[in-house]
C-alpha positions as CSV (number, residue, x, y, z in Angstrom):
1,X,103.6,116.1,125.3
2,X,102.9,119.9,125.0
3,X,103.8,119.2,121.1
4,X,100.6,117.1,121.1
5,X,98.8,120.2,122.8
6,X,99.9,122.5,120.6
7,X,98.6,120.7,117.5
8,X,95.7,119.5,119.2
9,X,94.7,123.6,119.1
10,X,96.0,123.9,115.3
11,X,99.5,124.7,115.6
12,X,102.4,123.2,113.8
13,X,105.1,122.4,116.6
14,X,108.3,120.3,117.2
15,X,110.3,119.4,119.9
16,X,113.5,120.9,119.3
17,X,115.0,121.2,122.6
18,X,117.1,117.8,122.3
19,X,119.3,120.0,120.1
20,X,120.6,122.1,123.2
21,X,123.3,119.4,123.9
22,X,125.1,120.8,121.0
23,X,127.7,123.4,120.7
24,X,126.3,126.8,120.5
25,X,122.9,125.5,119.6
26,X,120.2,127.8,121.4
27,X,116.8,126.3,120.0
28,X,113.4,126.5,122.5
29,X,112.3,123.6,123.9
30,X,109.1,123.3,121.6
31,X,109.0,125.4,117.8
32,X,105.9,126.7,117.2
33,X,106.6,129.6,113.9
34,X,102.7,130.3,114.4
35,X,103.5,131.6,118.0
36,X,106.1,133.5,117.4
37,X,107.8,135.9,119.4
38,X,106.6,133.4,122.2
39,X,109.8,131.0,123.2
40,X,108.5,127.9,125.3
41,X,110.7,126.9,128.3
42,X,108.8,123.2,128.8
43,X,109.3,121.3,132.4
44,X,107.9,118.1,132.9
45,X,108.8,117.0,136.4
46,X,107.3,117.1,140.4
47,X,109.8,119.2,141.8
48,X,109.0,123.3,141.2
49,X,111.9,124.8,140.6
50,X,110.5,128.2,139.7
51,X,112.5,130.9,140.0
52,X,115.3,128.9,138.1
53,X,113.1,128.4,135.7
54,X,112.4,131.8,135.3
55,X,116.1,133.0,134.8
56,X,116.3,129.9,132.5
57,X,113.4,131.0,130.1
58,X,114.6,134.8,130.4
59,X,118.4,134.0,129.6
60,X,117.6,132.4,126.8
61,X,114.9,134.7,124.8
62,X,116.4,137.0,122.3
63,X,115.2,140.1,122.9
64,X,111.7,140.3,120.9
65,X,111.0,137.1,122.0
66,X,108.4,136.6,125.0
67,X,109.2,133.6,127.6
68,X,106.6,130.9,128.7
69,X,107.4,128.3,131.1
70,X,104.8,125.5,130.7
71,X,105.3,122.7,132.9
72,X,103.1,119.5,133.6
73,X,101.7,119.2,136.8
74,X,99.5,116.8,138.1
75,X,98.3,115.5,134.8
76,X,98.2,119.3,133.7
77,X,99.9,122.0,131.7
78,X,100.6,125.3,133.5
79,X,101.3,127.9,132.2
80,X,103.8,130.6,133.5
81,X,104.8,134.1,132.5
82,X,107.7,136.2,134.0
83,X,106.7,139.7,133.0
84,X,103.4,140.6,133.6
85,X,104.0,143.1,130.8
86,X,104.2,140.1,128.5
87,X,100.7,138.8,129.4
88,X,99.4,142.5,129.4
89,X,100.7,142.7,125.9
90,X,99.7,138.9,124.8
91,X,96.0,140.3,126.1
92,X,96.1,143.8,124.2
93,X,96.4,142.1,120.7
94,X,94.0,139.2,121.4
95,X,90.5,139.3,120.3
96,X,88.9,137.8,123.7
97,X,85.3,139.4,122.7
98,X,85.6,136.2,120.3
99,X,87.4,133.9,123.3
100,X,84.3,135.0,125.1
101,X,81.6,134.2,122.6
102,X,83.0,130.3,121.9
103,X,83.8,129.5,125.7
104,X,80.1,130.4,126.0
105,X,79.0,128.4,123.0
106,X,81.4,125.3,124.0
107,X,80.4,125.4,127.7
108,X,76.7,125.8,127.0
109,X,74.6,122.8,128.8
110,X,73.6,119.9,127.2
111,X,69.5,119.2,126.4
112,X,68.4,116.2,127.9
């Protein structure tokens, strides 16, 4: 299901975690080359489990690579980051003048 989000927004994705299974295969959950260095670590279950999650995500990542934990919960996708750094940095190279701008314009009420 995140695939489905991910291309709902534009992105190309796959699920490629399935792969895991085999011997010395260390592929995300979900590929998405557009969003690289971010590596997805996807949970779909009740039960939070988050601080094994976390060591999960972080294990895995090479070392350029940023991890995010998105789990479905309640009928919605969370997302979690580890470092805080990460977000900080994710922030500093985002144009959120324009996030602003079409939030505004997408949010804006209807006429009657």
């Amino acid at each position: 299901m995140w695939v489905k989000t991910l291309r709902f927004f534009g992105w190309e994705a796959k699920r490629t975690g399935f792969h895991q299974s085999q011997m010395g295969c260390e592929s995300p959950d979900v590929t998405c080359e557009a969003l690289s260095p971010i590596r997805f670590e996807v949970k779909n279950t009740k039960l939070c489990k988050i601080k094994d999650w976390m060591s999960q995500a972080e294990g895995d990542c090479k070392p350029w690579e940023i991890p995010v934990i998105v789990w479905r919960h309640e009928a919605r996708w969370v997302a979690i980051l580890p470092n805080a750094e990460d977000f900080l940095e994710i922030l500093q190279k985002s144009d959120l003048k324009d996030l602003e701008e079409q939030r505004q314009i997408n949010n804006k009420p209807k006429k009657a």
